[in-house]
Wavefront OBJ file of the C-alpha trace (Angstrom):
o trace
v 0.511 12.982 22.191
v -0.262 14.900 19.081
v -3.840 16.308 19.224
v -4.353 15.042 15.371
v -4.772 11.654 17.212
v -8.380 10.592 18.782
v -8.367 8.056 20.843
v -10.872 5.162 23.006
v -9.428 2.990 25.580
v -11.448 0.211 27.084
v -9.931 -2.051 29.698
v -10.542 -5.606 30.050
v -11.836 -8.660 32.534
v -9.281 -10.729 31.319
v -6.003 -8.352 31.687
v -6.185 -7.256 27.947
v -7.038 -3.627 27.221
v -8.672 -2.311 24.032
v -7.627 1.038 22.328
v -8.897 2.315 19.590
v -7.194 5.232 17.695
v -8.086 7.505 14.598
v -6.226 10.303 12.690
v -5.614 11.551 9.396
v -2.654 10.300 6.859
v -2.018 9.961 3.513
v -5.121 11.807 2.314
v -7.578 9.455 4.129
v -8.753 8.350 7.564
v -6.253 5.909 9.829
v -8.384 3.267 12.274
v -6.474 1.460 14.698
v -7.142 -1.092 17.353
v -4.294 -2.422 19.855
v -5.439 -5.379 21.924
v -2.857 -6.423 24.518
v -1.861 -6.295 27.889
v 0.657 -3.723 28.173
v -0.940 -0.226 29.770
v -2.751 2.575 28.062
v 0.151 4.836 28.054
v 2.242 1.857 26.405
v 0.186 1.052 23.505
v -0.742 4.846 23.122
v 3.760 5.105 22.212
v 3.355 2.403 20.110
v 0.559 4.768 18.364
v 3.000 7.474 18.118
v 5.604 5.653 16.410
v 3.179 4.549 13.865
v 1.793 7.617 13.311
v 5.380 9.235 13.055
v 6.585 6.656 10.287
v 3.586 7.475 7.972
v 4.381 11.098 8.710
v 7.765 10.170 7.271
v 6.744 8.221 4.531
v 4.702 11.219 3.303
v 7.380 13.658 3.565
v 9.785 11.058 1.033
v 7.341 9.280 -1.515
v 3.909 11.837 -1.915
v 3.868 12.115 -5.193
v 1.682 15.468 -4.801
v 3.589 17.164 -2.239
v 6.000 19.553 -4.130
v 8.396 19.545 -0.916
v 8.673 15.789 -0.443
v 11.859 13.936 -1.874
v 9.929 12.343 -4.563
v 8.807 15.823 -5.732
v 12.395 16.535 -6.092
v 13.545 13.287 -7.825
v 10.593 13.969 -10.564
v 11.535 17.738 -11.255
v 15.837 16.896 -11.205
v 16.197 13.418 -11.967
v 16.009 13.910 -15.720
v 18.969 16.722 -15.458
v 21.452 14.888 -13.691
v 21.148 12.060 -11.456
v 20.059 12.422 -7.977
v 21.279 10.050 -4.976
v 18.203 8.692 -2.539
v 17.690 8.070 0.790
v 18.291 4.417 1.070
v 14.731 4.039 1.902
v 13.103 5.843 -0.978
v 16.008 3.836 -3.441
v 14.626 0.558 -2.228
v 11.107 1.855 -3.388
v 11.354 2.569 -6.593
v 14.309 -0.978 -7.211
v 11.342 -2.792 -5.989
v 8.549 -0.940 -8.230
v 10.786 -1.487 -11.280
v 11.089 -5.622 -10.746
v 7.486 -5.888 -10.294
v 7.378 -3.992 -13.230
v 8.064 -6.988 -14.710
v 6.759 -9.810 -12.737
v 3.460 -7.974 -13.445
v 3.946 -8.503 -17.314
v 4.139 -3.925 -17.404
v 0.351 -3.877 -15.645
v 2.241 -1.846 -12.431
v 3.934 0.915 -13.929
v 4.745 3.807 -11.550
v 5.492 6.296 -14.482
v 2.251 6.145 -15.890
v 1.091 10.074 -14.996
v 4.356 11.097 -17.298
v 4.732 13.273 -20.388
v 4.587 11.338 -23.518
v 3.990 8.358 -21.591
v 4.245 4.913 -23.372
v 4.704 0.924 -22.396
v 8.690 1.891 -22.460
v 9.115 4.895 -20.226
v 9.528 3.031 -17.241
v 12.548 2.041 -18.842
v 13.858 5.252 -18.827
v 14.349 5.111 -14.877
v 17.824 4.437 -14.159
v 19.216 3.302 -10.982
v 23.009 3.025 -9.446
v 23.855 0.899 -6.436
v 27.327 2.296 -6.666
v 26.110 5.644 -5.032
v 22.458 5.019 -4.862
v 21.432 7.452 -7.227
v 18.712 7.816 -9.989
v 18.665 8.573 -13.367
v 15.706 9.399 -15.828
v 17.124 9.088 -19.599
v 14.432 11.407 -21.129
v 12.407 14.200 -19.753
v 9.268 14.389 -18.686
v 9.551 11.246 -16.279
v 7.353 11.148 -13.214
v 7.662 8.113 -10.649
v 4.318 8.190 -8.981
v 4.144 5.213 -6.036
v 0.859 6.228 -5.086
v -0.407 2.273 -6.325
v 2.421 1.217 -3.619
v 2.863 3.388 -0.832
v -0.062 2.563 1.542
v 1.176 -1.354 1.124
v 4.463 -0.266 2.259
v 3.195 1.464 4.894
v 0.942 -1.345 6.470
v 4.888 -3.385 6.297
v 6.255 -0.419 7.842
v 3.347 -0.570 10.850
v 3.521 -4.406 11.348
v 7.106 -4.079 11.831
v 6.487 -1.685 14.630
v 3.764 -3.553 16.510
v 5.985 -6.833 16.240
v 9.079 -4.986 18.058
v 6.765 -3.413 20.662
v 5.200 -7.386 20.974
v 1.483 -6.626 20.084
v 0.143 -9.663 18.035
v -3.726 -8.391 17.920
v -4.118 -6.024 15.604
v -6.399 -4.247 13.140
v -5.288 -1.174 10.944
v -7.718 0.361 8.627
v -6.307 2.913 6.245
v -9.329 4.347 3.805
v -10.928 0.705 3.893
v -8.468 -0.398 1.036
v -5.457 -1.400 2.948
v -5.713 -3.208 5.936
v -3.572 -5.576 8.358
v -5.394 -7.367 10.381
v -2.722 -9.056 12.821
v -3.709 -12.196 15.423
v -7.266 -11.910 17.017
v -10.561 -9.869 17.500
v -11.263 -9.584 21.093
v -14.305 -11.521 20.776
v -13.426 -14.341 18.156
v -10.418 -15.892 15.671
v -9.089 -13.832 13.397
v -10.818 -10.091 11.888
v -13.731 -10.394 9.943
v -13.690 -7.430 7.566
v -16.098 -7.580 4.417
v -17.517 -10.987 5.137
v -13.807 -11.752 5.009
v -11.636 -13.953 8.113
v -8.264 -12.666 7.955
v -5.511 -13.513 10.348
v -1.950 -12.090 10.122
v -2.455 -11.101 6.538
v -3.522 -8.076 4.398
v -6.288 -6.619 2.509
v -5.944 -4.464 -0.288
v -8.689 -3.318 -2.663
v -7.901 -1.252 -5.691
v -11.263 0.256 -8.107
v -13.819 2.735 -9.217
v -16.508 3.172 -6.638
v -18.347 4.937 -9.442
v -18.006 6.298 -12.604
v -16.886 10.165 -11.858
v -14.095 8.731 -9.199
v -11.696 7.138 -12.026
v -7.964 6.993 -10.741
v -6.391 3.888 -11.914
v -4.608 4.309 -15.363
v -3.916 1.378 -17.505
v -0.382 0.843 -18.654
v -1.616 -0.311 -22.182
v -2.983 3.183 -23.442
v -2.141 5.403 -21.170
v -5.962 5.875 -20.305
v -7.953 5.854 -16.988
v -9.458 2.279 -16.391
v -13.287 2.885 -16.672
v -16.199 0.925 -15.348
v -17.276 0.647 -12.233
v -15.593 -2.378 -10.705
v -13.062 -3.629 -7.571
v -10.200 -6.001 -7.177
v -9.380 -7.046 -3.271
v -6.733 -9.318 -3.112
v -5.414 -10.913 0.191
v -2.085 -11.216 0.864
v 0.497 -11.564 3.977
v 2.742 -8.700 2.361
v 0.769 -5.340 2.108
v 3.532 -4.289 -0.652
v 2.436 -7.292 -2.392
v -1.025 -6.927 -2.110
v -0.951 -3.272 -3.387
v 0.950 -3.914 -6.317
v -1.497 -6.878 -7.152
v -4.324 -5.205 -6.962
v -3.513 -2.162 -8.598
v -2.223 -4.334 -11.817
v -5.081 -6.853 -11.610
v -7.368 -4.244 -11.907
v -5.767 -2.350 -14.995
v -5.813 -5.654 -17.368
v -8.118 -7.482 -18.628
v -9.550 -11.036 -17.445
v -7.399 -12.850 -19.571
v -4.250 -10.951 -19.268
v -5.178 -10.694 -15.341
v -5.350 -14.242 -15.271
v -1.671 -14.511 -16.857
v -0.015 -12.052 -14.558
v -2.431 -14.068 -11.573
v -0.452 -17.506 -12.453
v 3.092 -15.276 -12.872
v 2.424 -14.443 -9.596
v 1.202 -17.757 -7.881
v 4.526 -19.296 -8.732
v 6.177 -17.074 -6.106
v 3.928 -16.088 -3.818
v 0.626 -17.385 -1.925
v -2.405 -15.303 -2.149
v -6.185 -15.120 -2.268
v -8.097 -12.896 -4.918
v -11.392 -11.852 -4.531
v -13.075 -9.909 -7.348
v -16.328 -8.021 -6.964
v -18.145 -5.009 -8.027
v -20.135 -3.661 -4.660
v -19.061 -7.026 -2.835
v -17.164 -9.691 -2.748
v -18.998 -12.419 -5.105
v -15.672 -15.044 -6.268
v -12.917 -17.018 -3.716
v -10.702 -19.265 -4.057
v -9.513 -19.079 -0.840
v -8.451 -22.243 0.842
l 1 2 3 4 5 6 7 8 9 10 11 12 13 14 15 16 17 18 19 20 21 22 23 24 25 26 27 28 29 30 31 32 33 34 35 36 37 38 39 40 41 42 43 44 45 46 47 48 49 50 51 52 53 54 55 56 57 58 59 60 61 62 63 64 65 66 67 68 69 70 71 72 73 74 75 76 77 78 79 80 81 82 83 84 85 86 87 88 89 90 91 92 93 94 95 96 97 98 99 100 101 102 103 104 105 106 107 108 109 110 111 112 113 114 115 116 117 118 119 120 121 122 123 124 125 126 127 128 129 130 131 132 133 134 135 136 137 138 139 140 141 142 143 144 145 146 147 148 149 150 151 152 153 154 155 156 157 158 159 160 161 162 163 164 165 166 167 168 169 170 171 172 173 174 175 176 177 178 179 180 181 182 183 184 185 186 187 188 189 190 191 192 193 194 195 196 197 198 199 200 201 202 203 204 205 206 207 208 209 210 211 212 213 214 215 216 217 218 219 220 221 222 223 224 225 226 227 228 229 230 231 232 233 234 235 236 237 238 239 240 241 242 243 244 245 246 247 248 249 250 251 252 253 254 255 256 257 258 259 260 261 262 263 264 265 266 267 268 269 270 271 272 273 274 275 276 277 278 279 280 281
């Protein structure tokens, strides 16, 4: 077990034992809790594996880590074209069709040089030998609005091959799957909030010095101090929705919202320190 990982077992009356795990991963704090029959030393391997797949997804898609494959896409790609792990290929194919389904609002080359509404469109892609191309220099793909969705997918399909249906993963308190029930009750209650095998994904400013989002329109940081939580039963989904939800504007929002609805089911909560508007169902 690697000594990054804390961890709380509690065993339980009814067979069922309760472990609670916490580490560090993708620049903020992982919570886990496993609820399930299978042994300590079971559901501490299932803990491992997830912990090992985020360490791989850092070490292909962090945008800030020089040595990950990313890194070297960004610096190369605009020289000559650069063939991907299939993994990191399916990324950034998926990015650049909800590109569009998001009417340009999630745009993953918005921390480029020179950046306008059309760079994006300088990211080239062949399925012939998986490779990527950028057209113009200067080009940065930055999946930082997508990669935490990803990785709750990437965790859920773990915990459903090791048969583990209650389940609650907390990374940074804006991406969470919440997976069958609480010990106690139906469902996870998170934020005044009864999910049950679905996701929760928040995208914001928490204040007015902690700006991060930038809007695809002008190239600018969104200001204000504001949050968008959508809930989903994709985490990819969710991530991308938030973080383009929250760069337009309430009309605009409202267009991509119903471009959305027409393929996919979801919930959207908008608030500024809480929840205040549902239309959940």
């Amino acid at each position: 077990m690697q000594t990054t990982i804390q961890h709380l077992y509690k065993p339980s009356h009814d067979g069922n034992g309760l472990l609670y795990v916490w580490f560090l991963s993708m620049h903020t704090r992982v919570d886990i809790i496993l609820y399930n029959q299978k042994p300590e030393g079971e559901l501490l391997l299932v803990v491992n594996r997830i912990y090992d797949a985020l360490c791989r997804l850092e070490k292909m898609a962090n945008f800030y880590d020089p040595a990950s494959e990313l890194s070297f896409v960004n610096r190369t790609a605009a020289a000559s074209p650069v063939v991907l792990s299939e993994e990191l290929y399916s990324m950034i194919e998926l990015c650049l069709e909800y590109n569009s389904k998001t009417l340009g609002y999630f745009d993953v080359t918005v921390h480029s040089e020179n950046y306008n509404q059309t760079t994006i469109h300088s990211i080239h892609l062949s399925s012939e030998d998986r490779s990527v191309h950028f057209s113009q220099p200067g080009v940065t793909v930055n999946l930082s609005g997508f990669l935490k969705g990803y990785a709750l997918e990437t965790i859920k399909g773990i915990l459903n091959e090791s048969i583990i249906e209650n389940a609650l993963i907390n990374m940074g308190n804006s991406s969470i799957l919440a997976l069958g029930n609480h010990p106690v009750g139906s469902g996870w209650k998170i934020n005044n909030i009864l999910l049950h095998n679905e996701c929760l994904t928040t995208s914001g400013n928490d204040s007015p010095e902690r700006r991060h989002i930038v809007s695809p329109r002008n190239g600018k940081l969104v200001e204000g101090v504001k949050q968008i939580t959508v809930v989903t039963t994709n985490g990819v989904i969710g991530e991308i929705l938030s973080t383009s939800l929250f760069a337009a504007d309430g009309e605009q929002a409202e267009t991509s919202l119903v471009k959305f609805s027409s393929s996919f089911s979801f919930v959207l909560y908008i608030g500024n320190d809480e929840v205040f508007n549902s239309n959940r169902k």
